[in-house]
KOLZATOR-399140 format. One record per atom (N, C-alpha, C): residue number from 0; residue in one letter; atom name; y, x, z. Coordinates in Angstrom, 2 decimals, decimal comma. Atoms other than C-alpha are relative to their C-alpha. Example, Ala and Ser with C-alpha at 12.3 -4.5 7.8 and 13.67 -1.06 7.14 Angstrom:
2
{k 0; r A; a N; v -1,19; u 0,89; w 0,00}
{k 0; r A; a CA; v -4,50; u 12,30; w 7,80}
{k 0; r A; a C; v 1,20; u 0,90; w 0,00}
{k 1; r S; a N; v -1,19; u -0,82; w -0,06}
{k 1; r S; a CA; v -1,06; u 13,67; w 7,14}
{k 1; r S; a C; v 1,09; u -0,77; w 0,73}
***
This chain:
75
{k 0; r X; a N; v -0,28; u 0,75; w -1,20}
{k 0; r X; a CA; v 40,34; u 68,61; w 49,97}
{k 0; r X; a C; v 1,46; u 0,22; w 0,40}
{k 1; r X; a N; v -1,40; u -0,06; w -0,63}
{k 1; r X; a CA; v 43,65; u 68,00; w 51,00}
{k 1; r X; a C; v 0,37; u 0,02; w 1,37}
{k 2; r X; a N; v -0,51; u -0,34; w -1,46}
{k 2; r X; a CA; v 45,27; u 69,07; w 54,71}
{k 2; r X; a C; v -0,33; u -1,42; w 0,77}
{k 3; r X; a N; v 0,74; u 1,13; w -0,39}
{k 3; r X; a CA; v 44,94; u 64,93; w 55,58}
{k 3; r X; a C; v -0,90; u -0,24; w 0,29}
{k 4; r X; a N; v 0,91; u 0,33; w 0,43}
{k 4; r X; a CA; v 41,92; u 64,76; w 54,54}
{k 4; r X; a C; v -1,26; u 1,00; w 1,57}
{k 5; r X; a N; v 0,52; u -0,89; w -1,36}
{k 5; r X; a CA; v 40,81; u 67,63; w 57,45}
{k 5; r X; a C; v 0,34; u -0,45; w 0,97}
{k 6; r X; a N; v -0,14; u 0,38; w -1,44}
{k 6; r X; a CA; v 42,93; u 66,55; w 60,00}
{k 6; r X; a C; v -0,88; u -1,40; w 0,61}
{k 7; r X; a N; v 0,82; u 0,61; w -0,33}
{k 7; r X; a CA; v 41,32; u 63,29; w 59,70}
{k 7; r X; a C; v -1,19; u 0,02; w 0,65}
{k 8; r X; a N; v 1,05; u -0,13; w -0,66}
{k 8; r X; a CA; v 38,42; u 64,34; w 60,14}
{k 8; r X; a C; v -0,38; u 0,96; w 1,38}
{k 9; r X; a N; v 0,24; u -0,75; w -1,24}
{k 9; r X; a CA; v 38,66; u 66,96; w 62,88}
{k 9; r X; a C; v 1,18; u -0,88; w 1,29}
{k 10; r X; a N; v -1,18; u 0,37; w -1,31}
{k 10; r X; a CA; v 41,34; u 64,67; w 65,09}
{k 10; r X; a C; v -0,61; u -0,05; w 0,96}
{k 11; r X; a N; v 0,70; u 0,41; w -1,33}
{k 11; r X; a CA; v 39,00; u 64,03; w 67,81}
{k 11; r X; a C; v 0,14; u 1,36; w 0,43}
{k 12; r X; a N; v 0,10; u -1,12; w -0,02}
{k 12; r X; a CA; v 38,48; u 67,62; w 68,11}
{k 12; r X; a C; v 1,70; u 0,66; w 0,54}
{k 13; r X; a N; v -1,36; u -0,26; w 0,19}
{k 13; r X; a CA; v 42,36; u 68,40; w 67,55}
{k 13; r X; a C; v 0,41; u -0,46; w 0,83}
{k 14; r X; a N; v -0,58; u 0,33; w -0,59}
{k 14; r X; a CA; v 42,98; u 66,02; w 70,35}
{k 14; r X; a C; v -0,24; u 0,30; w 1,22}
{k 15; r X; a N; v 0,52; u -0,76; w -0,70}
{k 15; r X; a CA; v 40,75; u 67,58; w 72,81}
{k 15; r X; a C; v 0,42; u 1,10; w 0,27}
{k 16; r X; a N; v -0,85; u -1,51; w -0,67}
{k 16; r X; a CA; v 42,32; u 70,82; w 72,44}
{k 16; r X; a C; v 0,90; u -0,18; w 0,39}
{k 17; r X; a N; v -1,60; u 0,07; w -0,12}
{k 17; r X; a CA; v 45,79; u 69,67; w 72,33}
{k 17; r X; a C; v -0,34; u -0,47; w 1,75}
{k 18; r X; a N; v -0,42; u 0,01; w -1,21}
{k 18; r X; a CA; v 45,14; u 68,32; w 75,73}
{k 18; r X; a C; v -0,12; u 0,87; w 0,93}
{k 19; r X; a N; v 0,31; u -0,96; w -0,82}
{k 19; r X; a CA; v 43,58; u 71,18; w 77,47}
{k 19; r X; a C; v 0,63; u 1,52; w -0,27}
{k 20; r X; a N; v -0,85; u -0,85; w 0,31}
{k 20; r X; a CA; v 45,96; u 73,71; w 76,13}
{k 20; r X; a C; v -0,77; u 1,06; w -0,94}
{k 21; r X; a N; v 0,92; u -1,65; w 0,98}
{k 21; r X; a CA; v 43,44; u 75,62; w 73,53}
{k 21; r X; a C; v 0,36; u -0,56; w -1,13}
{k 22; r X; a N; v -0,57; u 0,33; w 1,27}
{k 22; r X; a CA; v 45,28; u 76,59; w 70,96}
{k 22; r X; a C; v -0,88; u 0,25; w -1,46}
{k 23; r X; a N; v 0,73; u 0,05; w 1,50}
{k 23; r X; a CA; v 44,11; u 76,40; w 67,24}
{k 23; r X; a C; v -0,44; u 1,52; w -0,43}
{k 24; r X; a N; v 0,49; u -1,43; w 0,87}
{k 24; r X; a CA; v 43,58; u 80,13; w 66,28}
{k 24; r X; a C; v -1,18; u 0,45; w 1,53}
{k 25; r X; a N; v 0,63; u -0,58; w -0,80}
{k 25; r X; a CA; v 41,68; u 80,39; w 69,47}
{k 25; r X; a C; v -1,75; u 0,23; w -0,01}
{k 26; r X; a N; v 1,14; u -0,11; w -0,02}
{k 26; r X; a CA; v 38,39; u 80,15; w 67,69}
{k 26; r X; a C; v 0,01; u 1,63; w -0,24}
{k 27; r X; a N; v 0,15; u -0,72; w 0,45}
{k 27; r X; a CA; v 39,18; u 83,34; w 66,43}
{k 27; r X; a C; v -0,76; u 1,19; w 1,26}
{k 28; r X; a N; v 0,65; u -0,68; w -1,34}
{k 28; r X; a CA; v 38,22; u 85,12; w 70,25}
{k 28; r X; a C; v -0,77; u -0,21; w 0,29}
{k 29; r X; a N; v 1,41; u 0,39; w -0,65}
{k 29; r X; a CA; v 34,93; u 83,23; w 70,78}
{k 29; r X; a C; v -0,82; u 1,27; w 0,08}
{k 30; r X; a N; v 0,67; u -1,05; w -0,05}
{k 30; r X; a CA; v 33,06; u 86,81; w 69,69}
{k 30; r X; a C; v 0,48; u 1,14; w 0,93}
{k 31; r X; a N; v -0,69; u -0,83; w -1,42}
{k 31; r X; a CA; v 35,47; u 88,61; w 72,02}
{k 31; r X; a C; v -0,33; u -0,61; w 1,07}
{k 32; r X; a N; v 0,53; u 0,62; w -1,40}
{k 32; r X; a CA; v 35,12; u 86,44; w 74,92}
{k 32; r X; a C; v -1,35; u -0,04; w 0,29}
{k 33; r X; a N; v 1,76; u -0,12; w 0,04}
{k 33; r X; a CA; v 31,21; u 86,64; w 74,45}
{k 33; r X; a C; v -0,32; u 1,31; w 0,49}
{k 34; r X; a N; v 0,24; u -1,58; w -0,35}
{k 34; r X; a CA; v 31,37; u 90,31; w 74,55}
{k 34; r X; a C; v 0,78; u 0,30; w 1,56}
{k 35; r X; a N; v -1,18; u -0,28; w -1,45}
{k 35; r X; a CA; v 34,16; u 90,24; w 77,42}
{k 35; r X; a C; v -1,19; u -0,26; w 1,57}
{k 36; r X; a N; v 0,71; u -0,08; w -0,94}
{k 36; r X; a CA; v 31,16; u 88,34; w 79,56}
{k 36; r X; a C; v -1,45; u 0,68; w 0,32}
{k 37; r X; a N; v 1,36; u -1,15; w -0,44}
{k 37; r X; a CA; v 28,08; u 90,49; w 78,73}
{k 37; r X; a C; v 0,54; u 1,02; w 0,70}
{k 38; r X; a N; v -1,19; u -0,94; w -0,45}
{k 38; r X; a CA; v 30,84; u 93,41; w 79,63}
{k 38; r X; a C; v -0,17; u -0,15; w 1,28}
{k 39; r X; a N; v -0,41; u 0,72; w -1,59}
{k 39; r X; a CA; v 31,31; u 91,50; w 82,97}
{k 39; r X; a C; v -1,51; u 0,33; w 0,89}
{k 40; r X; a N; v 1,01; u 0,13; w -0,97}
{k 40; r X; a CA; v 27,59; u 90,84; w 83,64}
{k 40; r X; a C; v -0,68; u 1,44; w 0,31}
{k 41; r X; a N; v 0,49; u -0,88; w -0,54}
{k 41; r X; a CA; v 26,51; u 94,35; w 83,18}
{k 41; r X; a C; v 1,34; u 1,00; w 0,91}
{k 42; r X; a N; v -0,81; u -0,56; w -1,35}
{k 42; r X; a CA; v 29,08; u 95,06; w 86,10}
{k 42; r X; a C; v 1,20; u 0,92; w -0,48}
{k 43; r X; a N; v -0,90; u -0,86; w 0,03}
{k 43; r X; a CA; v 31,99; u 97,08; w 83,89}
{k 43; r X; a C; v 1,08; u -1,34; w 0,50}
{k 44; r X; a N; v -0,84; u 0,57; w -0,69}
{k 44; r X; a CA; v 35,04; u 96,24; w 85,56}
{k 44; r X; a C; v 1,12; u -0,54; w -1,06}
{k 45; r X; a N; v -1,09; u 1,00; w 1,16}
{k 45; r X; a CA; v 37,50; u 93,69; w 84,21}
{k 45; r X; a C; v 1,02; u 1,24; w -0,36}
{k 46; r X; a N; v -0,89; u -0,29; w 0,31}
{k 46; r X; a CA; v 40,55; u 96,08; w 83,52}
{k 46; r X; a C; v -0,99; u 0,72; w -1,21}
{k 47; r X; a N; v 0,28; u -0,93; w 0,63}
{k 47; r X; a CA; v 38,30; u 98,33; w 81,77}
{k 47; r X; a C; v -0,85; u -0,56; w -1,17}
{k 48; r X; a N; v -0,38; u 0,98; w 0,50}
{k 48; r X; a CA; v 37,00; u 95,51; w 80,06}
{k 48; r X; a C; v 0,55; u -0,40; w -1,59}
{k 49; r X; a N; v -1,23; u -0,04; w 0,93}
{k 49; r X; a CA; v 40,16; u 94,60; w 78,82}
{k 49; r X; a C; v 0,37; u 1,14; w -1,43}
{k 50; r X; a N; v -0,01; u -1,24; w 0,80}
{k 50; r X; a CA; v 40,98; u 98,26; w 77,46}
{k 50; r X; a C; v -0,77; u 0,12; w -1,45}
{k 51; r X; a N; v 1,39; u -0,21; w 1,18}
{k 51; r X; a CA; v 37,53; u 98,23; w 75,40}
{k 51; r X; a C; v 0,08; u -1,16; w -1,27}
{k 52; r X; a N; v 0,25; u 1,31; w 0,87}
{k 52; r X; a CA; v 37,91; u 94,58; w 73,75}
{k 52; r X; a C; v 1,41; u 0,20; w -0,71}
{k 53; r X; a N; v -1,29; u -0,18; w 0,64}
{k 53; r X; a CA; v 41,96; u 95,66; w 73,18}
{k 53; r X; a C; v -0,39; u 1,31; w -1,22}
{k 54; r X; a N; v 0,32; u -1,56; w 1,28}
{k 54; r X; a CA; v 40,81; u 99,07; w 71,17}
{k 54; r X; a C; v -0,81; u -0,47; w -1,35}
{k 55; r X; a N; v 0,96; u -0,14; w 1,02}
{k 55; r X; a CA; v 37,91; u 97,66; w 69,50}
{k 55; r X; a C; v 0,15; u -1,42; w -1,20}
{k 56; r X; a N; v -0,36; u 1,25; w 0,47}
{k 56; r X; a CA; v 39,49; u 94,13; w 68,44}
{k 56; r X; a C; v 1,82; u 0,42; w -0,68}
{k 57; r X; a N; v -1,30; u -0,46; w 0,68}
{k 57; r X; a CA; v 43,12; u 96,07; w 67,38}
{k 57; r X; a C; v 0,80; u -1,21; w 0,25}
{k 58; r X; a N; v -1,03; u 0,90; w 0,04}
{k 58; r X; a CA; v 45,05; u 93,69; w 69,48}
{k 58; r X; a C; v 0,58; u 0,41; w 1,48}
{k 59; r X; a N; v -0,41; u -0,57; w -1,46}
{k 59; r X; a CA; v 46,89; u 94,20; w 72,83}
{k 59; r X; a C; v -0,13; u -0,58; w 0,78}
{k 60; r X; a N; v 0,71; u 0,37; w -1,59}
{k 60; r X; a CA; v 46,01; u 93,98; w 76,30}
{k 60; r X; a C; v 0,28; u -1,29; w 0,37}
{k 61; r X; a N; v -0,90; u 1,73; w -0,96}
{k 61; r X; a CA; v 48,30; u 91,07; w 77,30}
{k 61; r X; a C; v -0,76; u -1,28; w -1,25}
{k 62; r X; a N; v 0,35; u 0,34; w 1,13}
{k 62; r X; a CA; v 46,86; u 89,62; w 74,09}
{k 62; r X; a C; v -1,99; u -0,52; w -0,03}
{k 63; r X; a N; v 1,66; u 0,28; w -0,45}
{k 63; r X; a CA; v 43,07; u 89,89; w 75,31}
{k 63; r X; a C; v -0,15; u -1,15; w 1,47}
{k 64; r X; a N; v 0,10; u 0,75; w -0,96}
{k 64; r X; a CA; v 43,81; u 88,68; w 78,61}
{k 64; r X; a C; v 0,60; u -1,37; w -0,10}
{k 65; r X; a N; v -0,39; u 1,59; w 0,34}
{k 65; r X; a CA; v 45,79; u 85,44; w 77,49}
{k 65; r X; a C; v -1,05; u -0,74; w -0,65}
{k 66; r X; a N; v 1,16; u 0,87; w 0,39}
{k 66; r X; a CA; v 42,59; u 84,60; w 75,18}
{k 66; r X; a C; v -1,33; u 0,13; w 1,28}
{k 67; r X; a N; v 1,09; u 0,16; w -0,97}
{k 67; r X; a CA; v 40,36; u 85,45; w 78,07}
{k 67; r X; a C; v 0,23; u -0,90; w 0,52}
{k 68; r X; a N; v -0,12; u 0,95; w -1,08}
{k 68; r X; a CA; v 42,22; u 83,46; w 80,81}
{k 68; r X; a C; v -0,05; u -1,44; w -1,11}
{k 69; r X; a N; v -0,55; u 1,78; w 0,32}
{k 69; r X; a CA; v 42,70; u 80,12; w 78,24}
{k 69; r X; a C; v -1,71; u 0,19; w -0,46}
{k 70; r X; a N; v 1,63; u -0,05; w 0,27}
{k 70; r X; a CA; v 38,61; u 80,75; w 77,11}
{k 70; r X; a C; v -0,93; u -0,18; w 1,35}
{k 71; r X; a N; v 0,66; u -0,16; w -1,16}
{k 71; r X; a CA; v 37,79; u 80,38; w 80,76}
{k 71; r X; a C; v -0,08; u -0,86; w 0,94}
{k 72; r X; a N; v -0,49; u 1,34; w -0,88}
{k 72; r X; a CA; v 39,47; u 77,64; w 82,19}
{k 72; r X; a C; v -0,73; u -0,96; w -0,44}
{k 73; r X; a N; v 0,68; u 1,15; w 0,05}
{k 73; r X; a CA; v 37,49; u 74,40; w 82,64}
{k 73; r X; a C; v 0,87; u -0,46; w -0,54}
{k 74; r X; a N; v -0,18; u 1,17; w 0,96}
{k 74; r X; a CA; v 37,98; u 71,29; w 80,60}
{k 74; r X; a C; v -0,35; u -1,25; w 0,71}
***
């Protein structure tokens, strides 16, 4: 399959994100952000949170919270 041959077929998709600002690697956080809101519901507190999903995902803080806040925002 050639690069064309994908975009074609995912443009609808591709154009949806592009408007709502979710960028392309951002599927890669869906299993973080999942964990970020069980985290939430059993009441640990957002910073701490953060900390746990930055240690256990080997990426940095500012780094968790930019895929949190753009995983969160309505569409």
């Amino acid at each position: 399959m050639k690069a064309v041959e994908l975009v074609k077929i995912s443009s609808e998709a591709l154009k949806l994100m592009s408007k709502h600002d979710v960028l392309r690697d951002d599927w890669r956080f869906v299993p973080m952000y999942e964990q970020y809101q069980h985290m939430r519901s059993l009441g640990i507190k957002y910073r701490a949170c953060i900390h746990t999903l930055s240690d256990e995902y080997h990426i940095g803080t500012a780094t968790v919270e930019r895929a949190i806040r753009r995983l969160s925002r309505n569409c």
